[in-house]
N, C-alpha and C positions, 0 to 999 in steps of 0.2 A: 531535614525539613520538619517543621511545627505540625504536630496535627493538625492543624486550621487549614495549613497548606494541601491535604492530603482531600480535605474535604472540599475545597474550593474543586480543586483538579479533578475528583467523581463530579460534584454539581456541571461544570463547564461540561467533562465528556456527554453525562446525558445531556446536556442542553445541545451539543453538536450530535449525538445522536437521533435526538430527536427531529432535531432539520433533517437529519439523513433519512428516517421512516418516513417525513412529508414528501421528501424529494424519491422513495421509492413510488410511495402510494401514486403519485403523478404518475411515473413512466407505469404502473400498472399491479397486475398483483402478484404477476413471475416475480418483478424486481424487489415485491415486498419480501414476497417469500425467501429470494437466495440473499438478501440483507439480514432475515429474521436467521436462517439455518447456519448464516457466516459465522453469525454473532452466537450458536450452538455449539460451532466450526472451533472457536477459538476459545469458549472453554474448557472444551475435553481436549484439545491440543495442548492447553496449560496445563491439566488434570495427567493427561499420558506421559508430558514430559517429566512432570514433578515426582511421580510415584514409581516411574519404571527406571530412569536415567539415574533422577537427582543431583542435576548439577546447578540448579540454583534455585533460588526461593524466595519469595515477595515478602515486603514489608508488613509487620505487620498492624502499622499504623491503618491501613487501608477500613473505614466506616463499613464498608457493603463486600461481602465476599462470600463464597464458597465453598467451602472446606479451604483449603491452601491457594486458592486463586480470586484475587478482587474479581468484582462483577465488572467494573468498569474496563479490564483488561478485557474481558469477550467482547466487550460493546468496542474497544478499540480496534480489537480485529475483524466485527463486523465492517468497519469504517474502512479500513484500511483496505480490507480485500474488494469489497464492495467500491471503492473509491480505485481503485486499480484497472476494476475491468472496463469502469465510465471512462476511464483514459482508454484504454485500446478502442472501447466502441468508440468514441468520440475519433480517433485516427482514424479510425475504421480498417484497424490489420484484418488480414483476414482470419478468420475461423481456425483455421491448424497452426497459426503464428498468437493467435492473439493467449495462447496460456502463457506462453516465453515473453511474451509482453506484461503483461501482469504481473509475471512474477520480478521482472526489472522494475516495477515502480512498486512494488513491496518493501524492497531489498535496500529503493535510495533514503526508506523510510529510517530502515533499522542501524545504516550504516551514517544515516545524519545522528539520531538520537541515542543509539542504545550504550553506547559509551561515556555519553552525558548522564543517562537516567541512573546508571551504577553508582555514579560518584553524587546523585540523592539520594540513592543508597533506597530508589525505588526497589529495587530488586537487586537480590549480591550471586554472582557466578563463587561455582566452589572452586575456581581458580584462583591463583595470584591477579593483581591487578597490574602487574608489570609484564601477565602474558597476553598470548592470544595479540586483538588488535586493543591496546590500550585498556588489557581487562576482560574485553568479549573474545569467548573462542572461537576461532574460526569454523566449527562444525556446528556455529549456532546460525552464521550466515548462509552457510549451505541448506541450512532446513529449510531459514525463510523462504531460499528459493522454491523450495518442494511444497512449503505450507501454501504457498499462492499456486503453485502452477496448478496441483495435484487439484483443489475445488475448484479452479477455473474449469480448468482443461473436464470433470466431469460436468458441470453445471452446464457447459457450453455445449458439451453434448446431447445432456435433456433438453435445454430450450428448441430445439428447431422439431422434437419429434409429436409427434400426431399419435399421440396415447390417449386412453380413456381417463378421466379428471382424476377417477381413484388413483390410478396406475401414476398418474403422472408426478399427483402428491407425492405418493409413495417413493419417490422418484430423489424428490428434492428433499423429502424428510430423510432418506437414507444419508443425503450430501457429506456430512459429516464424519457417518462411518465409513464409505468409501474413500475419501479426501484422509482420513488421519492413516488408511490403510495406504496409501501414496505416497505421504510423510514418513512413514517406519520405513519403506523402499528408498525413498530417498537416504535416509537414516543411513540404513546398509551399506548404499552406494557408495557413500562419505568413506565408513568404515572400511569397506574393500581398496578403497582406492588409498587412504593413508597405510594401509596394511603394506601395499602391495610398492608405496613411496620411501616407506621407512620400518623395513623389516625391522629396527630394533626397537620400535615404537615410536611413533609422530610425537613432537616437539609437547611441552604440556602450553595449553590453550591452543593445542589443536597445529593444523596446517592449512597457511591463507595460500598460499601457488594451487591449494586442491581446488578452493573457492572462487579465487580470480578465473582461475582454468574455466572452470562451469559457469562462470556468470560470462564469460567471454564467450561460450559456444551458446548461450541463451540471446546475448548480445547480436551474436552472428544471424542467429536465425530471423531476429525481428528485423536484422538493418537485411538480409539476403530479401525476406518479403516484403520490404519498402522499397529495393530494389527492381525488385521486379515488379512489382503491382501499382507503384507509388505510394502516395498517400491520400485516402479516400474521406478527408477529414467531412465533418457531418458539419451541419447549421447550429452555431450557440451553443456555448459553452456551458456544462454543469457545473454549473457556479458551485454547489454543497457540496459537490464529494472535493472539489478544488478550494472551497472553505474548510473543510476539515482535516485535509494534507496540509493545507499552508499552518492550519492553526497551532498543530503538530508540528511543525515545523520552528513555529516563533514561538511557541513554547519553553521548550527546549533549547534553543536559541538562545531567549532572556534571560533562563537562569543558570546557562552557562556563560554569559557576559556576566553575570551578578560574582560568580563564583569568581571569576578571573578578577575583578576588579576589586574584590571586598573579600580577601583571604577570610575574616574573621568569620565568615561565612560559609567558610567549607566544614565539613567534617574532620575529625583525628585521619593522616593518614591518606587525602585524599587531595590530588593535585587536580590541578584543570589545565592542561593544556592548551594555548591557543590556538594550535591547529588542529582540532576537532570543531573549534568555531567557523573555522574558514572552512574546515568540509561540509561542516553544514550550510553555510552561507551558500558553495557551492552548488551543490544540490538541491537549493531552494532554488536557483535561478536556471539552471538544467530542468526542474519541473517548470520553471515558467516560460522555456524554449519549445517546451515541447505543446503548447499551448499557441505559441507564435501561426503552425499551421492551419488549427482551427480559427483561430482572426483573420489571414490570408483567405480562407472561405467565405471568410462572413463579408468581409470588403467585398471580394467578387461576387458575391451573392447577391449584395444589394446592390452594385453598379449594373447587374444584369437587369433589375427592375427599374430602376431611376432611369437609365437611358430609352430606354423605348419610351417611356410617359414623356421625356422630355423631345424625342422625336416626333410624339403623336402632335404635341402643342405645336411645333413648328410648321406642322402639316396641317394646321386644324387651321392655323391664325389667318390666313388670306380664305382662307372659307368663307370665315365669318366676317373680314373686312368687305366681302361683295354681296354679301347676306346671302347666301348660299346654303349657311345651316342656322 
């Protein structure tokens, strides 16, 4: 990618960022807050992985950054985690389901793009690109799940408590370091369980059956509490956080159709598979199924108001034909 390219892609993220602080400040200023502390959330998560791990490392094309991590990558995991939990409130799982919720619509983010974004060569794993899943190791997909569940699953916890404003700050200011101390647990878990899969060491890029296995039991637990509670979907849809997944979506999308179509365009060394397009494809339209419930809401919502008004007038009209009212 051209520099020019690098800087379009920071400008676009703030510009989506910035709908996303409008569309916090609306719903209030918890939601500003756990948007501002996400977006805290996901640079020391890039800072911990980069320094303690180092398995991979951003380009360093990137205009605006951090020591080793673009600014624009915090402000994406503000978006992203923040845009996750608007999906489960918007279902309305409940409360003990809705982190495993979360952390499944993190997870269709990384498994649409992040195998695209390598071969822009956005960010290089210090793996082969012929391992793991086309490149990505599989114990990067197992974090994501922990990076969302770990801030949800506390954040969701502060919200309903009835703390003093101090305490309460304090609360969500901390989000960050309790949320990455969730992540290194998670970390562990990964590691014990390939330990314990392939005494003579897990495959290099990692072990996807350890990933599949755990996104199947996270799976399990959100379709068991839909199961049993239904689906408690809310009025109107948040269009931003669902502008900001889609946008991310056909982002990545484009210019792995560019890539596939106009070889002279890739990188030394870097193939495009076309079926990572069609997984993405997939997964855009899975996020747009899951959306189908919230419009079955909103139809029955407003059928509940139009029909009585439209009863009232049938009841009213011989009233006023005998001048009555």
């Amino acid at each position: 990618m051209p520099d020019l390219a690098y800087l379009v892609l920071e400008f676009a993220t703030i510009v989506l960022f910035g709908l996303t602080v409008w569309h916090a400040r609306q719903r209030g200023n918890g939601a500003l807050l756990e948007l501002g502390v996400a977006g805290v959330y996901g640079i020391l998560l890039e800072w911990g992985n980069i320094l303690i791990f180092r398995t991979y490392h951003y380009a360093p094309h990137f205009w605006l950054a951090i020591g080793p991590v673009p600014v624009v990558i915090g402000l994406c995991w503000g978006m992203i985690i923040y845009g996750a939990m608007a999906y489960s409130d918007q279902l309305g799982l409940p409360q003990w389901a809705a982190p495993f919720g979360d952390a499944i619509w993190a997870i269709m983010l990384d498994l649409a793009f992040d195998a695209i974004a390598i071969r822009l060569q956005l960010w290089t794993w210090s793996n082969p690109l012929g391992t793991g899943y086309f490149g990505v190791p599989a114990d990067n997909f197992f974090a994501w799940l922990f990076v969302a569940f770990a801030f949800s699953a506390y954040v969701r916890w502060v919200r309903p408590r009835q703390s003093p404003r101090a305490l309460r700050l304090s609360l969500y200011l901390s989000a960050p370091l309790w949320s990455f101390g969730g992540l290194l647990l998670g970390i562990l878990l990964y590691n014990v369980l390939a330990a314990l899969a392939y005494p003579a060491g897990a495959p290099l890029g990692g072990s996807m059956p350890i990933f599949v296995a755990m996104l199947a039991i996270f799976a399990a637990v959100v379709g068991g509490a839909i199961w049993r509670g239904g689906i408690r979907a809310q009025h109107g849809i948040d269009v931003i956080p669902v502008l900001t997944r889609w946008a991310m979506h056909g982002y990545f999308i484009g210019w792995a159709v560019l890539l596939l179509w106009f070889p002279a365009l890739r990188l030394p060394g870097m193939d495009m598979p076309a079926f990572l397009i069609w997984v993405a494809i997939a997964l855009l339209l899975l996020e747009g199924l899951l959306l189908v419930p919230v419009l079955q809401r909103n139809v029955a919502f407003r059928r509940q108001l139009v029909v009585p008004r439209a009863q009232a007038k049938v009841q009213e009209t011989p009233q006023r034909r005998h001048g009555l009212v």
